[in-house]
PDB file with one MODEL, atoms N, CA, C and O in Angstrom:
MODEL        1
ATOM      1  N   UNK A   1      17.720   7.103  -8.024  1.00  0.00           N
ATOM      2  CA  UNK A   1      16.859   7.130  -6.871  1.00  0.00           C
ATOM      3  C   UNK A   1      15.622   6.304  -7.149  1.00  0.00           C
ATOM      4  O   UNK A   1      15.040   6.403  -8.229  1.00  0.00           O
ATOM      5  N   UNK A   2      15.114   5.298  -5.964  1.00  0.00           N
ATOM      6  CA  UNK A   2      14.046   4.502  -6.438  1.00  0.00           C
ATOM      7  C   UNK A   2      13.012   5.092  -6.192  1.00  0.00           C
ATOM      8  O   UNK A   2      13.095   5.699  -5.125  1.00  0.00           O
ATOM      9  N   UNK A   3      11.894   5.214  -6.781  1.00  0.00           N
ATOM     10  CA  UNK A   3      10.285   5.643  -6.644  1.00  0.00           C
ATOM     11  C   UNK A   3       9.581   4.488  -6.544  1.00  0.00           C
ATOM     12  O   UNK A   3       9.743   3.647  -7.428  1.00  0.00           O
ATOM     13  N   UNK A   4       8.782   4.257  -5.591  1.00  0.00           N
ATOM     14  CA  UNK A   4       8.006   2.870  -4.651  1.00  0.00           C
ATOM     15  C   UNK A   4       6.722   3.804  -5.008  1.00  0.00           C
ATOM     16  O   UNK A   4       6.597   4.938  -4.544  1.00  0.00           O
ATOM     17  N   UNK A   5       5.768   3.185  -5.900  1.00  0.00           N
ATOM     18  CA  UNK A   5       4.238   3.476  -6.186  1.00  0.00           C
ATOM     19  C   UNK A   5       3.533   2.504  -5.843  1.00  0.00           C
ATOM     20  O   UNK A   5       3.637   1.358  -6.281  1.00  0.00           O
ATOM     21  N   UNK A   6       2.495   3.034  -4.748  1.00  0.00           N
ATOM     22  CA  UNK A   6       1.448   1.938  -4.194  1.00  0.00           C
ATOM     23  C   UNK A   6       0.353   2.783  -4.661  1.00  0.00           C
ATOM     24  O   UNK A   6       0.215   4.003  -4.748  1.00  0.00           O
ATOM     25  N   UNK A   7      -0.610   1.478  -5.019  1.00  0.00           N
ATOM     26  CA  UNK A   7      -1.699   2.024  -5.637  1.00  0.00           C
ATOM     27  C   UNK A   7      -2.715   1.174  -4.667  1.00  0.00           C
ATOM     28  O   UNK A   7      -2.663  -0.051  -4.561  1.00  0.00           O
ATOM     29  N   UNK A   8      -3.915   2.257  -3.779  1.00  0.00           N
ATOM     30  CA  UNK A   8      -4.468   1.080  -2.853  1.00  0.00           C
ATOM     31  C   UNK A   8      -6.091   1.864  -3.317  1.00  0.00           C
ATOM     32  O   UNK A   8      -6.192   2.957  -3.873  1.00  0.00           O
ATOM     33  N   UNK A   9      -7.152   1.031  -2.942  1.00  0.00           N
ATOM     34  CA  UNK A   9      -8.734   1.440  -3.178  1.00  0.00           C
ATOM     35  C   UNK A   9      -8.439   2.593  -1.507  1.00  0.00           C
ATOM     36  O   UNK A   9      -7.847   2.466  -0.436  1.00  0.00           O
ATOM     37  N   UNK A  10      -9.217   3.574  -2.155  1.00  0.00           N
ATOM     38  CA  UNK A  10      -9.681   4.726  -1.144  1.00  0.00           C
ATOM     39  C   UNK A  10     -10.074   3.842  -0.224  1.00  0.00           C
ATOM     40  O   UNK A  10     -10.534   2.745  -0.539  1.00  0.00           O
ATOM     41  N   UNK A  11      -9.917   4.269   1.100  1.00  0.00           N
ATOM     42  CA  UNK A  11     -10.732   4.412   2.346  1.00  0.00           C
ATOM     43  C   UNK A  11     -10.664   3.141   3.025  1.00  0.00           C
ATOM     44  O   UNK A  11     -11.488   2.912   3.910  1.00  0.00           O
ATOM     45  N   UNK A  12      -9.456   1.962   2.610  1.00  0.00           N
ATOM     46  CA  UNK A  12      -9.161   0.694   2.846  1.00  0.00           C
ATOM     47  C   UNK A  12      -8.555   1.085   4.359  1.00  0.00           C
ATOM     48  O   UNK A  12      -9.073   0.962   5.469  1.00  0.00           O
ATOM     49  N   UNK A  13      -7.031   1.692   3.888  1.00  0.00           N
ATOM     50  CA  UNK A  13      -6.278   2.152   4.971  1.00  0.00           C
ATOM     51  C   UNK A  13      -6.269   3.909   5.455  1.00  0.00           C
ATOM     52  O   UNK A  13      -6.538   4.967   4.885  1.00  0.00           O
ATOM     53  N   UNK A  14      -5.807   3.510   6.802  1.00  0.00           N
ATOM     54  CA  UNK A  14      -5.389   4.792   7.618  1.00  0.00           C
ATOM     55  C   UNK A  14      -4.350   5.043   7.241  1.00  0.00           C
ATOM     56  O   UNK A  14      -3.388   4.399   6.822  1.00  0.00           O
ATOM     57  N   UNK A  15      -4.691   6.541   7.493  1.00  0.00           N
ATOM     58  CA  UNK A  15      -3.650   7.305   7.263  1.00  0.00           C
ATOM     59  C   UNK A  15      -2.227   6.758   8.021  1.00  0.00           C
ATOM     60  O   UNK A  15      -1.203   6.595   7.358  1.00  0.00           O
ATOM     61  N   UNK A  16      -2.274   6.504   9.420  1.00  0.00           N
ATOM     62  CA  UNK A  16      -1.658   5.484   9.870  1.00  0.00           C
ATOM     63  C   UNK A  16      -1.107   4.362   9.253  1.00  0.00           C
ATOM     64  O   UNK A  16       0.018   4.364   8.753  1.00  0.00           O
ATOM     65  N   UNK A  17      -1.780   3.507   9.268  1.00  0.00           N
ATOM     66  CA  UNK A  17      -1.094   2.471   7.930  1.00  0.00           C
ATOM     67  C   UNK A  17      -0.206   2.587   6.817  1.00  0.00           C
ATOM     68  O   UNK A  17       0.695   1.816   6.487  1.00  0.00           O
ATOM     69  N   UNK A  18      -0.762   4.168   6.021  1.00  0.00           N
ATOM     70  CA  UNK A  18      -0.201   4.350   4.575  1.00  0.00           C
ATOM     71  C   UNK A  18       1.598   4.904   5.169  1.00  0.00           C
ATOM     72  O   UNK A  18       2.738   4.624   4.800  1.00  0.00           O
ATOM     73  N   UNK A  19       1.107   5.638   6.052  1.00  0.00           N
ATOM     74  CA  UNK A  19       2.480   5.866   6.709  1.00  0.00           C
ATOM     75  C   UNK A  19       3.681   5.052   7.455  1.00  0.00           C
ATOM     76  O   UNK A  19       4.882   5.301   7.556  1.00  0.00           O
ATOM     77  N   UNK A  20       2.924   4.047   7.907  1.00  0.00           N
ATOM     78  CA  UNK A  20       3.847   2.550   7.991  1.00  0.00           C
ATOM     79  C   UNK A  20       4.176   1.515   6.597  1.00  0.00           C
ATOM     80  O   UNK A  20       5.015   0.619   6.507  1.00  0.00           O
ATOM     81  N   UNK A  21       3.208   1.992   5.600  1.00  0.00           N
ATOM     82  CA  UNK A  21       3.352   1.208   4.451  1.00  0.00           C
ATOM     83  C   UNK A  21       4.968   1.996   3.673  1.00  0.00           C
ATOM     84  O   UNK A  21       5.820   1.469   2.958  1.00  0.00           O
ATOM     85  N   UNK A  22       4.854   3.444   4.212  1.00  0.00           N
ATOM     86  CA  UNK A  22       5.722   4.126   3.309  1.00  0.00           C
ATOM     87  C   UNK A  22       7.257   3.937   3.962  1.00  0.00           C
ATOM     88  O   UNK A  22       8.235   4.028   3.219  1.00  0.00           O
ATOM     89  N   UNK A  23       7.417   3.655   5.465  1.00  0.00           N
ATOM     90  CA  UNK A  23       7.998   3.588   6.009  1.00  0.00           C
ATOM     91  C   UNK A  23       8.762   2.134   6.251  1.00  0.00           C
ATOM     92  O   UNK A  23       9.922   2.053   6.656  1.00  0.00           O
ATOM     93  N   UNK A  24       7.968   1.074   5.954  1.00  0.00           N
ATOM     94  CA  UNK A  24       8.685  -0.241   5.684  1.00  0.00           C
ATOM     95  C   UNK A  24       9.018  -0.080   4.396  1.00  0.00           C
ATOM     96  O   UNK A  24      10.055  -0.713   4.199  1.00  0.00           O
ATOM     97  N   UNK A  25       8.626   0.492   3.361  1.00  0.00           N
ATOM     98  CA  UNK A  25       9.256  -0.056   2.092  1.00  0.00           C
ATOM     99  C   UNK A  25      10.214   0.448   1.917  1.00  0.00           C
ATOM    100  O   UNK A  25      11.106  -0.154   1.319  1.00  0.00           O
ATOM    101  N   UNK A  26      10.419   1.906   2.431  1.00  0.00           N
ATOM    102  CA  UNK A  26      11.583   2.702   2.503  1.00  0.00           C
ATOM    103  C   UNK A  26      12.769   1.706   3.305  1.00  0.00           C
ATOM    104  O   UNK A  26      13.796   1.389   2.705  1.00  0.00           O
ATOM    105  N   UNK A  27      12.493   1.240   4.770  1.00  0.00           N
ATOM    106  CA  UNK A  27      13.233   0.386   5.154  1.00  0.00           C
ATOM    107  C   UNK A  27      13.709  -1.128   4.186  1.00  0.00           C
ATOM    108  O   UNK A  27      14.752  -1.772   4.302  1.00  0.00           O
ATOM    109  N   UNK A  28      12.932  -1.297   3.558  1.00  0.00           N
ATOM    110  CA  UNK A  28      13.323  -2.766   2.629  1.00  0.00           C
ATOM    111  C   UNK A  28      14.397  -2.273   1.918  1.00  0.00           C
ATOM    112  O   UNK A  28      15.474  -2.864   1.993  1.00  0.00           O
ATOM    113  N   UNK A  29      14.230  -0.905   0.980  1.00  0.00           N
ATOM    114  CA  UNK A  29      15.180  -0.536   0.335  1.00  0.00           C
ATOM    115  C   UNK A  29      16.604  -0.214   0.659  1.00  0.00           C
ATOM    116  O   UNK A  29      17.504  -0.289  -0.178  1.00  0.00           O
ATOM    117  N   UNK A  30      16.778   0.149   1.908  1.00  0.00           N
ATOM    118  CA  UNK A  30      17.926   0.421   2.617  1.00  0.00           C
ATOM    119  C   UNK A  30      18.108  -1.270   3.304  1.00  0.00           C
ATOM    120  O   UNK A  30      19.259  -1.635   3.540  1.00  0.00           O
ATOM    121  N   UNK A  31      17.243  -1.993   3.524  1.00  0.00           N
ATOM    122  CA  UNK A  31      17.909  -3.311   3.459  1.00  0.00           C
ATOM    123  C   UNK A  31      18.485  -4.030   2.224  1.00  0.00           C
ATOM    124  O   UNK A  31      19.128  -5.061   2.426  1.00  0.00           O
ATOM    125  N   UNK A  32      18.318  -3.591   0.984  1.00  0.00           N
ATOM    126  CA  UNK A  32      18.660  -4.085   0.388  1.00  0.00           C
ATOM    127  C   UNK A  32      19.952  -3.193  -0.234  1.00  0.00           C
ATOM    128  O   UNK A  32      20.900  -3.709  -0.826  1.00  0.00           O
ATOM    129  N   UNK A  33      19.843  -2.183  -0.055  1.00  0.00           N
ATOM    130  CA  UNK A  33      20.747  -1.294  -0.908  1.00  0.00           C
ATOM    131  C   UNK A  33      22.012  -0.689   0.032  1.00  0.00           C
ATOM    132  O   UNK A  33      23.127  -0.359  -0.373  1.00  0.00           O
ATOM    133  N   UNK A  34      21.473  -0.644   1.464  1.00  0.00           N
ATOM    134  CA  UNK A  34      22.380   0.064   2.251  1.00  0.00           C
ATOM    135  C   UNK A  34      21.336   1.590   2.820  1.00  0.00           C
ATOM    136  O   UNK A  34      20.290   2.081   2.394  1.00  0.00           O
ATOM    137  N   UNK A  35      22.087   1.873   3.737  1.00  0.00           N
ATOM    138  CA  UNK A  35      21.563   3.224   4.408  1.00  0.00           C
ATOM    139  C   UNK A  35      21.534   4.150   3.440  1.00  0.00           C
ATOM    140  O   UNK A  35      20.424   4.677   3.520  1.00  0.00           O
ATOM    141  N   UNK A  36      22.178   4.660   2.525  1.00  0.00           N
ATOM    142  CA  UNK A  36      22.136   6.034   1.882  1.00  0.00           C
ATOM    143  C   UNK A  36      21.532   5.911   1.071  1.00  0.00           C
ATOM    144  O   UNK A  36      21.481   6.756   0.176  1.00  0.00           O
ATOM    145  N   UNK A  37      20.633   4.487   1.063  1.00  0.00           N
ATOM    146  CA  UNK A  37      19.160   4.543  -0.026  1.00  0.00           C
ATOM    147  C   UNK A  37      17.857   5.574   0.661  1.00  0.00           C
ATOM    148  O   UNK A  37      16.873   6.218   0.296  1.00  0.00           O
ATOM    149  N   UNK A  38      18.577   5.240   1.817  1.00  0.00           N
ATOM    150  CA  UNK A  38      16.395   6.380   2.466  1.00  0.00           C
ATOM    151  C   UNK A  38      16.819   7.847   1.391  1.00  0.00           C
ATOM    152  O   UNK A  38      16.292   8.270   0.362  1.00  0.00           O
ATOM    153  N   UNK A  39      18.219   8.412   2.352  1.00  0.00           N
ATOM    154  CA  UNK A  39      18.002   9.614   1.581  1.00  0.00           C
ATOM    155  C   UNK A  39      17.177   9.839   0.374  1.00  0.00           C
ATOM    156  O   UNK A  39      16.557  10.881   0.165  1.00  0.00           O
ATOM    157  N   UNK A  40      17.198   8.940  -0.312  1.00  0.00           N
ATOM    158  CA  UNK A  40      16.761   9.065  -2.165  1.00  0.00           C
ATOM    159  C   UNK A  40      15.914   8.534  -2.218  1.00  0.00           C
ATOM    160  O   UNK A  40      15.314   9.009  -3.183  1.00  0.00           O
ATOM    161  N   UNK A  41      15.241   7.625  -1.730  1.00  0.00           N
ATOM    162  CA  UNK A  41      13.897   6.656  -1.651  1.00  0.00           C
ATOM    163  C   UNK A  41      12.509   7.688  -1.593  1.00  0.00           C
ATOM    164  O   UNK A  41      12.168   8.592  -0.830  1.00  0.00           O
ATOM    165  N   UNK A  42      11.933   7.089  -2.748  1.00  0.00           N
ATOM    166  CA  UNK A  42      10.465   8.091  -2.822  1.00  0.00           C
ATOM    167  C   UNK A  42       9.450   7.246  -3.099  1.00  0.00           C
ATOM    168  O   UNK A  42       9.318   6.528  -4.090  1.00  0.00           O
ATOM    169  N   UNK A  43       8.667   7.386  -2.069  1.00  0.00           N
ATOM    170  CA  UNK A  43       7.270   6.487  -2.153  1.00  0.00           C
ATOM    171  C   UNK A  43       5.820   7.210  -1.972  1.00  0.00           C
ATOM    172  O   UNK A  43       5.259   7.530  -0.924  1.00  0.00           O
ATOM    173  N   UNK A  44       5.412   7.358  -3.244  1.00  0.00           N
ATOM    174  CA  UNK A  44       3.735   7.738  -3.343  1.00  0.00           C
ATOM    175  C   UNK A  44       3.214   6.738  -3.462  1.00  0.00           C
ATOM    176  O   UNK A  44       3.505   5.715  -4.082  1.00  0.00           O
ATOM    177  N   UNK A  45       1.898   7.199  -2.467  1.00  0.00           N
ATOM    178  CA  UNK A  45       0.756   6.128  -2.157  1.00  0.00           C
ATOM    179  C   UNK A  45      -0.732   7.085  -2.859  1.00  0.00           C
ATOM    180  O   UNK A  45      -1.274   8.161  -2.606  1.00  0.00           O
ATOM    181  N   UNK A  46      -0.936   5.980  -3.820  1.00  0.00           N
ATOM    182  CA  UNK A  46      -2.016   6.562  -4.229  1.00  0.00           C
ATOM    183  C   UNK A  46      -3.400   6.052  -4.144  1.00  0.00           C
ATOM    184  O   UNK A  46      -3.516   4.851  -4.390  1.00  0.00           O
ATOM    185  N   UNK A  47      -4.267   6.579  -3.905  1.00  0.00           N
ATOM    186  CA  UNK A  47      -5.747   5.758  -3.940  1.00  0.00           C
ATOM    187  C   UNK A  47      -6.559   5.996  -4.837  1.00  0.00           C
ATOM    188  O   UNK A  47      -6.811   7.176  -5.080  1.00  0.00           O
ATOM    189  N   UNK A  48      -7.083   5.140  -5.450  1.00  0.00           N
ATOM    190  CA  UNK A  48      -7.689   4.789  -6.445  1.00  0.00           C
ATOM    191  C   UNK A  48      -9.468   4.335  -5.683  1.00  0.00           C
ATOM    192  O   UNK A  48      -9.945   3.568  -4.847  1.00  0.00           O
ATOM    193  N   UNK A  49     -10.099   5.862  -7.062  1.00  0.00           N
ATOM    194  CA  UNK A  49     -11.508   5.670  -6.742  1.00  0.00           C
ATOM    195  C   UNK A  49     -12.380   4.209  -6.317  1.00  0.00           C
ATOM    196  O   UNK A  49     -12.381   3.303  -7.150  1.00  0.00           O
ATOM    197  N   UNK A  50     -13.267   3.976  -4.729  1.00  0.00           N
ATOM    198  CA  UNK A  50     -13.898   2.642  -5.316  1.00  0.00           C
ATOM    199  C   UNK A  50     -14.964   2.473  -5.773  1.00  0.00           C
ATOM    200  O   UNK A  50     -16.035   3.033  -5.539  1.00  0.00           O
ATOM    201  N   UNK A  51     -14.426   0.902  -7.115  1.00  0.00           N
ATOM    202  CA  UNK A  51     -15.209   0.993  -8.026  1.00  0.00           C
ATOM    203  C   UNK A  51     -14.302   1.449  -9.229  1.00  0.00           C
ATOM    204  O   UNK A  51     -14.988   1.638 -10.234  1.00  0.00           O
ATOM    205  N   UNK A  52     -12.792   1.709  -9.442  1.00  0.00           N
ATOM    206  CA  UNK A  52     -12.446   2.267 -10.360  1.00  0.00           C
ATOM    207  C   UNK A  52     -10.895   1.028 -10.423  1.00  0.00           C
ATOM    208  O   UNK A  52      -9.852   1.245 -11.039  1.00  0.00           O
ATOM    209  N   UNK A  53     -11.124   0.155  -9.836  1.00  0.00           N
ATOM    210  CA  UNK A  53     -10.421  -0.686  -9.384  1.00  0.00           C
ATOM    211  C   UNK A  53     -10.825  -2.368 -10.065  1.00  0.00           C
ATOM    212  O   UNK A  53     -11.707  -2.882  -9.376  1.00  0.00           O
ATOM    213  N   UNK A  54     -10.515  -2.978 -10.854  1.00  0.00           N
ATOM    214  CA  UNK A  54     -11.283  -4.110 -11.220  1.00  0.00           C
ATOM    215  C   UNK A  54      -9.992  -5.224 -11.225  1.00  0.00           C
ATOM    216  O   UNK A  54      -8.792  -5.134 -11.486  1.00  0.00           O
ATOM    217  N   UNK A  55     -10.911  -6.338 -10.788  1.00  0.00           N
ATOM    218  CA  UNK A  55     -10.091  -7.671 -11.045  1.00  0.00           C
ATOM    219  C   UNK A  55     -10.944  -8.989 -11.636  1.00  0.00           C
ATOM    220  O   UNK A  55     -11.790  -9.476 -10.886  1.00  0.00           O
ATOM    221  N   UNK A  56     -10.792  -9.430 -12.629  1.00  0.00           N
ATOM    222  CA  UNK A  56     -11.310 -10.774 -13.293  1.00  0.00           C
ATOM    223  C   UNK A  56     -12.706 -10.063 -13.662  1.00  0.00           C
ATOM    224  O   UNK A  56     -13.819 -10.455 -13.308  1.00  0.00           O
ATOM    225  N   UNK A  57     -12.323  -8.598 -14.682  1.00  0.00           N
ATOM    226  CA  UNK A  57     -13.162  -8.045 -15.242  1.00  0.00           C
ATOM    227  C   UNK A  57     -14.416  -7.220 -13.963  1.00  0.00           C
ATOM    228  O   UNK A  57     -15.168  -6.318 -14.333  1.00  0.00           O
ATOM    229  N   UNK A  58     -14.410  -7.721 -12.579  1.00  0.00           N
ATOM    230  CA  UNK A  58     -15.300  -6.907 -12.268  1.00  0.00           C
ATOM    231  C   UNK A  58     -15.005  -5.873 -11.101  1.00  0.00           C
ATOM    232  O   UNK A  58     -14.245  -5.999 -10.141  1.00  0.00           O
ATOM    233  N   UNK A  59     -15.559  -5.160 -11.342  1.00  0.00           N
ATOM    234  CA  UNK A  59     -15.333  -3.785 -10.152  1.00  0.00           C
ATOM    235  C   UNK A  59     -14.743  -3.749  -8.854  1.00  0.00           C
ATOM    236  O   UNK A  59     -15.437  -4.605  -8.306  1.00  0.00           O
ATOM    237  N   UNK A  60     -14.078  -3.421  -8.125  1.00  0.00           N
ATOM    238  CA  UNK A  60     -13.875  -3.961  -6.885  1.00  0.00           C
ATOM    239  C   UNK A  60     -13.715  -2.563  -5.862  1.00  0.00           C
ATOM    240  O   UNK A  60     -12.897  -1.644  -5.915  1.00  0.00           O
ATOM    241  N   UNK A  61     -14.885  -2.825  -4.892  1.00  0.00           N
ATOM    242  CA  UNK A  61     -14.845  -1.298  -4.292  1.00  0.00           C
ATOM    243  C   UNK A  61     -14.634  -1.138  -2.526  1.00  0.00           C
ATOM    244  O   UNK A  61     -15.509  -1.770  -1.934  1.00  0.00           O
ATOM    245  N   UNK A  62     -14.080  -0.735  -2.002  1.00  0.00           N
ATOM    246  CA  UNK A  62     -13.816  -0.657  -0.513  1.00  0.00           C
ATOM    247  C   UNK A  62     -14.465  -1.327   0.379  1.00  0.00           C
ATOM    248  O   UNK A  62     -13.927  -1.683   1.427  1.00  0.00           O
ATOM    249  N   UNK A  63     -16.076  -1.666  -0.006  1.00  0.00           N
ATOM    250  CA  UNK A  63     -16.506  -2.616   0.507  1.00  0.00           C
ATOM    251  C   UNK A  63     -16.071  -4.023   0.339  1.00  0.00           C
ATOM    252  O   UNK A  63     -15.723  -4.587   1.377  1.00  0.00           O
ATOM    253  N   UNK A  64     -16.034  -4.537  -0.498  1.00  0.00           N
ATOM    254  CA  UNK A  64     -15.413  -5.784  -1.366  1.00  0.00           C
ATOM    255  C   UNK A  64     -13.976  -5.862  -0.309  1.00  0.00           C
ATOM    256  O   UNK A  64     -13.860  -6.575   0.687  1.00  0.00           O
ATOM    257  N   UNK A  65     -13.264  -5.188  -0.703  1.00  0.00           N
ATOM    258  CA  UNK A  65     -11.825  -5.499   0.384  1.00  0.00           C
ATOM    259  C   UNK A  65     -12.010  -5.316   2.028  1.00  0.00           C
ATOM    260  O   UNK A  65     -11.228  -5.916   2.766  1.00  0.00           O
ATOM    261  N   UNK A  66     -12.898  -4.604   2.504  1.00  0.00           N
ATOM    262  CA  UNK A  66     -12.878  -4.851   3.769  1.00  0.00           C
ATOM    263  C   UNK A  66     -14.094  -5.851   4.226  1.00  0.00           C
ATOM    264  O   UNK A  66     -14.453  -5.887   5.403  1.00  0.00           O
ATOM    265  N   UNK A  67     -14.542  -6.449   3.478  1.00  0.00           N
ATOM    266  CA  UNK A  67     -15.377  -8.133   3.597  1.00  0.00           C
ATOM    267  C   UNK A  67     -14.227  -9.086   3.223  1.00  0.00           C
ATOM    268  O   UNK A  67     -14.305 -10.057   3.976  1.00  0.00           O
ATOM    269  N   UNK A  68     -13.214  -9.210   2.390  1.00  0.00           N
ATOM    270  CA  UNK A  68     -12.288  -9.771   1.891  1.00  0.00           C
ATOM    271  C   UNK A  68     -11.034  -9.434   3.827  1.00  0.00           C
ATOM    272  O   UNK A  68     -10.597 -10.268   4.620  1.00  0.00           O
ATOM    273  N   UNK A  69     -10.950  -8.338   3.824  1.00  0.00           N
ATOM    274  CA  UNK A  69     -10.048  -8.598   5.400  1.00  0.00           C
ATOM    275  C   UNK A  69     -10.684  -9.030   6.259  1.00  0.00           C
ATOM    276  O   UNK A  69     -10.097  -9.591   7.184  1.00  0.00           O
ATOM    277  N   UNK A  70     -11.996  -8.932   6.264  1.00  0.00           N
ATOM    278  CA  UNK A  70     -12.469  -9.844   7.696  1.00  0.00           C
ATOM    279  C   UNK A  70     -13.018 -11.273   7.654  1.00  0.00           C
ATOM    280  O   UNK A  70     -13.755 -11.742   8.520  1.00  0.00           O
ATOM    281  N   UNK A  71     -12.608 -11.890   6.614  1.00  0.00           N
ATOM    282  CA  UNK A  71     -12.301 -13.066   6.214  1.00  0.00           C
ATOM    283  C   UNK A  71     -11.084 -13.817   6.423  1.00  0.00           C
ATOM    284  O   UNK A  71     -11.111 -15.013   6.712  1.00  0.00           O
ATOM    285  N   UNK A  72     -10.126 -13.223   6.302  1.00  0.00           N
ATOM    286  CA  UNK A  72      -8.605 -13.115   5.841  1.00  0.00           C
ATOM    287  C   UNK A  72      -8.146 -11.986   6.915  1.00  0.00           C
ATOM    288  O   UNK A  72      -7.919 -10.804   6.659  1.00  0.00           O
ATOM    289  N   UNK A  73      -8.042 -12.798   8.515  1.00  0.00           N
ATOM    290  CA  UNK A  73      -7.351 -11.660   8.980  1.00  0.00           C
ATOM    291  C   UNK A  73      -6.160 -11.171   8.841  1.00  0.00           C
ATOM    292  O   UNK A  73      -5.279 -11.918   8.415  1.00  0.00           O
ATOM    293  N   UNK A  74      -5.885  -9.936   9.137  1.00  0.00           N
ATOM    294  CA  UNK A  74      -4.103  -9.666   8.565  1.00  0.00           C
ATOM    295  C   UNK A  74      -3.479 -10.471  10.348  1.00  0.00           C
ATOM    296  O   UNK A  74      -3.861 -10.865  11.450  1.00  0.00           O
ATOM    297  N   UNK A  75      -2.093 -10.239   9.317  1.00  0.00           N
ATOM    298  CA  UNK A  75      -1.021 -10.829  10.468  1.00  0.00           C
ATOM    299  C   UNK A  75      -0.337 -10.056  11.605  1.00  0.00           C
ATOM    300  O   UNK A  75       0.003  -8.883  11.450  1.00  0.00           O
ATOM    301  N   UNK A  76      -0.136 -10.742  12.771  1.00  0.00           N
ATOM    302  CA  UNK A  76       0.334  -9.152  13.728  1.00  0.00           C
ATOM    303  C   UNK A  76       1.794  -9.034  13.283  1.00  0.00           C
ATOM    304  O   UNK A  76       2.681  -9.879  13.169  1.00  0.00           O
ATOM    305  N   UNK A  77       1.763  -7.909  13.102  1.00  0.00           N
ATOM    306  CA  UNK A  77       3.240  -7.273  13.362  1.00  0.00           C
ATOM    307  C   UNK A  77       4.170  -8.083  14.233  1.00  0.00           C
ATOM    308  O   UNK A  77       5.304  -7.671  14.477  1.00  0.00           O
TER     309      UNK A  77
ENDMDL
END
């Protein structure tokens, strides 16, 4: 059975979101594996304190990524 671990900075996404995040990856897996992958497919989403999060040595905290998305808009569905 596959276990899908997302690790995202607190307070980025909605609860909404994390639940479409859990719900496409679950779908990728049954695209790739076949239908009787959901049954077994397990995906925790975890959030990680911000500020407890670093890249190229420096801190990176919920603010930082949502100045980084409104730069970089996301794509529509």
């Amino acid at each position: 059975m596959p276990l899908i671990n997302v690790k995202l900075i607190e307070g980025v996404f909605s609860p909404q979101q994390k639940q479409e995040i859990i719900r496409k990856l679950t779908d990728t897996m049954v695209e790739i594996e076949g239908e009787a992958m959901r049954a077994v497919t397990w995906t925790v989403v975890e959030e990680v304190k911000s500020g407890d999060w670093g890249i190229a040595g420096k801190p990176l905290t919920t603010s930082d990524v949502k100045a980084l998305a409104a730069v970089r808009p996301a794509k529509a569905a």
